[in-house]
C-alpha positions in Angstrom: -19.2 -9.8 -1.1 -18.4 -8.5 -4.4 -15.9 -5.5 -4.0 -13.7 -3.8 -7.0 -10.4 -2.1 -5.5 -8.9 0.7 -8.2 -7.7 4.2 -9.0 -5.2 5.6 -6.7 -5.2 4.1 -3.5 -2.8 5.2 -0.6 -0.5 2.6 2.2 -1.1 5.2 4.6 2.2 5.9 7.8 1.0 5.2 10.8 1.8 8.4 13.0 3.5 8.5 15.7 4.4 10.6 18.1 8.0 11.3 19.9 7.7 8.7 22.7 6.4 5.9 19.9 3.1 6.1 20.6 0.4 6.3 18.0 -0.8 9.8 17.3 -3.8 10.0 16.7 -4.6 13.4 15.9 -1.7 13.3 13.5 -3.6 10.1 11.8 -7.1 11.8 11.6 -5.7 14.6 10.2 -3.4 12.5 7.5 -7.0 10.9 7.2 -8.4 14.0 6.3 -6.2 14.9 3.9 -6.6 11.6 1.2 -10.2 12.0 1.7 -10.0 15.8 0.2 -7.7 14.5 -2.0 -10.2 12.4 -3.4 -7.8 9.3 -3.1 -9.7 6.3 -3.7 -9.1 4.1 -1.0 -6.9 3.4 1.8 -4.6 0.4 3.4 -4.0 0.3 6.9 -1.4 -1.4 8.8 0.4 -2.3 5.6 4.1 -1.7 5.6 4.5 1.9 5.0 2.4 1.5 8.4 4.7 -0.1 10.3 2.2 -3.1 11.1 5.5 -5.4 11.8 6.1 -3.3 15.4 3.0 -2.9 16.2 0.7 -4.8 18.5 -2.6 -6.8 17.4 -4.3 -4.2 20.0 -2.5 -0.9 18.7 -3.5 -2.3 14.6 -7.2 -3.4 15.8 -7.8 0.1 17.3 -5.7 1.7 14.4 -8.1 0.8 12.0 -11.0 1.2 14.1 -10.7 4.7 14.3 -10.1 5.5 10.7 -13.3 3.0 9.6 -14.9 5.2 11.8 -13.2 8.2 10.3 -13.8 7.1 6.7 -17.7 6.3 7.5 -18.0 4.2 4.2 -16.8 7.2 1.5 -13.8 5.0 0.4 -12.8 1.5 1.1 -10.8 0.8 4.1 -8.0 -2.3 3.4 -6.0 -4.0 6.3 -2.8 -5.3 6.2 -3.4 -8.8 7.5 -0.3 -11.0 6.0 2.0 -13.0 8.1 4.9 -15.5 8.3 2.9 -17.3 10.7 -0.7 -18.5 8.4 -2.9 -19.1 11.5 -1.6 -15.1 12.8 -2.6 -14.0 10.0 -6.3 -16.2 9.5 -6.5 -14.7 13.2 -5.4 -10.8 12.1 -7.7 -11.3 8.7 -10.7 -12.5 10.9 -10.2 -9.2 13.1 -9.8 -6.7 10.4 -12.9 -8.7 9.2 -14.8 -8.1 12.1 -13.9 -4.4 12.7 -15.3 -3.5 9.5 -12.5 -3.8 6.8 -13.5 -3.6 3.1 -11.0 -6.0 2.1 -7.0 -7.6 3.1 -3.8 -6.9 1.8 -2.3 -10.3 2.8 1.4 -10.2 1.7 3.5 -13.2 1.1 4.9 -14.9 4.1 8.5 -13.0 4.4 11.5 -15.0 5.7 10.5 -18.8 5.8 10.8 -18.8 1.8 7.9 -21.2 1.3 7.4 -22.6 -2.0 4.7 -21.6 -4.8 2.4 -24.9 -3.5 3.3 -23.4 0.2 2.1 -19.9 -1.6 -1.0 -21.2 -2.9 -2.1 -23.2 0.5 -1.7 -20.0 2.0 -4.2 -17.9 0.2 -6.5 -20.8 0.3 -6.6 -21.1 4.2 -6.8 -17.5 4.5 -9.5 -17.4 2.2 -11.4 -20.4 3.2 -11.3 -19.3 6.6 -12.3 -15.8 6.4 -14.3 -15.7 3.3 -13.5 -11.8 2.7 -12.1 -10.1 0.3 -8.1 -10.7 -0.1 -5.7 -8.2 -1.9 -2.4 -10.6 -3.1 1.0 -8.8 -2.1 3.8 -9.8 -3.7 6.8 -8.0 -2.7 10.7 -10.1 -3.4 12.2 -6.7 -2.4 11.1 -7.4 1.2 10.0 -10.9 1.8 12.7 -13.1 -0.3 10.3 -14.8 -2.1 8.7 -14.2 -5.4 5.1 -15.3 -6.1 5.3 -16.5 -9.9 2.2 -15.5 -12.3 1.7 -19.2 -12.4 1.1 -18.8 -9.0 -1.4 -16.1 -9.4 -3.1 -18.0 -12.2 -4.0 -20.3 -9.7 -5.3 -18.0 -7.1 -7.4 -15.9 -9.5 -9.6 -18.3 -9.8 -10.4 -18.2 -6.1 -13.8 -15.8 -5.6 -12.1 -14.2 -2.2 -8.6 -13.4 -4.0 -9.9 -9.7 -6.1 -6.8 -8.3 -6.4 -2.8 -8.1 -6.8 -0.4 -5.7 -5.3 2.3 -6.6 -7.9 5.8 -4.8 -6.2 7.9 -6.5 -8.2 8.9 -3.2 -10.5 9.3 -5.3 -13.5 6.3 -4.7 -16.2 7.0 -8.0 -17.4 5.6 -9.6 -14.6 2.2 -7.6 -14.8 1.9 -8.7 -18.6 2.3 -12.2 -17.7 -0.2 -11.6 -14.9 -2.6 -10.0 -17.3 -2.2 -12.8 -19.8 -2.7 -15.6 -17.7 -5.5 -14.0 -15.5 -7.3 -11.7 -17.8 -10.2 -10.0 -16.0 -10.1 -12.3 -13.4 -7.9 -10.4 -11.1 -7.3 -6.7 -10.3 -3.6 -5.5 -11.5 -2.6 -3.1 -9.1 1.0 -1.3 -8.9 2.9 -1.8 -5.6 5.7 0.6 -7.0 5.4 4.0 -7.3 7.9 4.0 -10.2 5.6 1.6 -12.3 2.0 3.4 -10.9 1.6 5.0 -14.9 2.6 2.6 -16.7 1.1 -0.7 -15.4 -2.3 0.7 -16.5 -1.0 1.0 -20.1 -0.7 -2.8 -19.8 -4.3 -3.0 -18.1 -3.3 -2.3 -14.7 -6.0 -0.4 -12.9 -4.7 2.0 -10.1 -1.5 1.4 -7.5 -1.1 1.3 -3.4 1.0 4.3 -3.3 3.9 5.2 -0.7 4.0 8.9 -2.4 0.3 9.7 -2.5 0.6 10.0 0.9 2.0 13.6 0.8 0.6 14.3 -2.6 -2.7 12.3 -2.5 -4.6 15.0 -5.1 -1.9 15.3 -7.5 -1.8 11.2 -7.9 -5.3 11.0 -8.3 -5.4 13.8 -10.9 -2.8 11.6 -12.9 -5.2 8.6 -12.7 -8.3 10.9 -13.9 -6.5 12.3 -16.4 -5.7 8.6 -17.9 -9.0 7.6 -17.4 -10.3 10.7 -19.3 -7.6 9.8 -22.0 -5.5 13.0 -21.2 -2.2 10.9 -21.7 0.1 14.2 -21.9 -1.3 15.5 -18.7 -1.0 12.0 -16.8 2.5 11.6 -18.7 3.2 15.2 -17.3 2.3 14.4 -13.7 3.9 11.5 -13.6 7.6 12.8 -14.7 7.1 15.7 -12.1 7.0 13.2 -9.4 9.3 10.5 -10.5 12.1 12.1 -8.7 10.0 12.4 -5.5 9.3 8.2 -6.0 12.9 8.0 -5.9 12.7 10.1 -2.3 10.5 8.5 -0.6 13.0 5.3 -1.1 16.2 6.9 -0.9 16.2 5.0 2.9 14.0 2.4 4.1 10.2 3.5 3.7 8.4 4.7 5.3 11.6 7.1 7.1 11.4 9.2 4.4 7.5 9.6 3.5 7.3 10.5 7.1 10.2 12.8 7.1 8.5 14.8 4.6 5.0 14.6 6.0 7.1 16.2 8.9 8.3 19.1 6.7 5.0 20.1 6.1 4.1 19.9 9.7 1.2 16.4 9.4 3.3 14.6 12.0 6.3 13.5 13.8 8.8 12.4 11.5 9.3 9.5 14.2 9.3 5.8 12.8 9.6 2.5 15.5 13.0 0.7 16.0 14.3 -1.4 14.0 14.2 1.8 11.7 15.7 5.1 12.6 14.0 8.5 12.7 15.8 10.5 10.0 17.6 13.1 11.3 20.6 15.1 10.7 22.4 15.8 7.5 20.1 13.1 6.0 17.5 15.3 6.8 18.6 18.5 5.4 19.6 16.8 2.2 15.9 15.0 1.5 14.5 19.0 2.7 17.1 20.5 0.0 16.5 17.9 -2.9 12.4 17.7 -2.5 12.7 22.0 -2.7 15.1 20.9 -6.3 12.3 18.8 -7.7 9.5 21.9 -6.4 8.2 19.2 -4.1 8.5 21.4 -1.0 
């Protein structure tokens, strides 16, 4: 299956409602709004979805519904990665199955294998399930840094298209361009780095902020591709200060307090995180109204 993943793609919350269970009118409507948006593809059950406290059943049927939603206007990606690589060959196989475009498999977090145990990972995924795999490399969360060496290696797999690079550091995504070439999508895991990792050949980012602003990151990725540089420059120092919002506590408590504001669903995220409430609350309402966010 040949399959190019770009432009502004979105790691869409996964709604819920006040009791914790998933609310599905709240997600076909969020559904709804990226497609009007015009975003460019979405990633299900990643971890602005909260796939680490949900079940295999409530992620199966999670992504059911919006592949059913979507109907094939925009690719449909599923968080598949594990600490465990047979979970995850057994998650990849489902999302396969249920009609996923292609896998954002994310490096194993906590057991800290090493680049070889990186490598051996990918490849059984890959071998295995012979679809098309997303690479997510993400220190922040999983303690463990895949190398551009690394991704070298992987690149020149036929299943491995992509990399979410959330590393922050555009050094790391000019190695990867220099070792890989065209041999692997760059793709910006920070919405901080979105703009300027396609100045360095990057092209397009998973995006925590284009949830609540899917159209205006999309325009910002047009207006590149058109060679507007002012206007993409322009749109992209209007919403820094919201990229620093959405992370000002664990994501996704803040995206989804915000998508609360405007009234697209509960502001409630699953235990171990805690709903946002409060004078925490107040202060992300009153400093997205000081950046004209809100």
């Amino acid at each position: 299956m040949t399959v190019k993943f770009s432009g502004s793609m979105v790691a869409l919350v996964t709604p819920f409602q006040a009791d914790g269970e998933v609310d599905y009118n709240a997600l076909e409507n969020l559904v709804n709004m990226q497609l009007e948006g015009g975003t460019h593809g979405l990633v299900i059950c990643g971890t602005t979805g909260e796939a680490a406290t949900m079940t295999s059943k409530e992620q199966d049927d999670v992504l059911s519904f919006v592949i059913k939603q979507v109907n094939g206007k925009i690719p449909v990606i599923a968080g598949t990665g594990s600490n465990n690589t047979r979970v995850a060959v057994e998650r990849s196989k489902a999302a396969k199955e249920l009609g996923a475009d292609g896998l954002l498999v994310v490096t194993p977090p906590y057991n800290k294998p090493t680049q070889e145990g990186l490598v051996q990972y990918y490849e059984t995924i890959t071998n295995e399930v012979k679809w098309p795999v997303i690479l997510y490399n993400v220190p922040g969360r999983t303690s463990i840094n895949m190398l551009p060496s690394t991704v070298e290696k992987l690149a020149d797999n036929p299943h491995v298209v992509a990399i979410k690079d959330a590393t922050a550091d555009l050094a790391v995504g000019s190695e990867i361009k220099q070792r890989c070439g065209d041999r692997i999508t760059l793709l910006s895991g920070d919405d901080f780095t979105a703009l300027p990792l396609l100045s360095i050949g990057g092209e397009g980012w998973i995006s925590v902020t284009a949830n609540v602003f899917p159209k205006e990151l999309v325009d910002m990725y047009q207006a590149w591709q058109d060679g507007e540089i002012s206007k993409a420059q322009a749109i992209h120092y209007k919403f820094f200060p919201v990229h620093g919002l959405m992370f000002c506590q664990s994501n996704p408590i803040p995206c989804k307090a915000t998508l609360s504001f405007l009234g697209k669903c509960e502001a409630t995220v699953r235990s171990p995180l805690i709903t946002m409430t409060g004078d925490s609350l107040e202060k992300l309402r009153s400093d997205l109204q000081a950046c004209g966010a809100l």
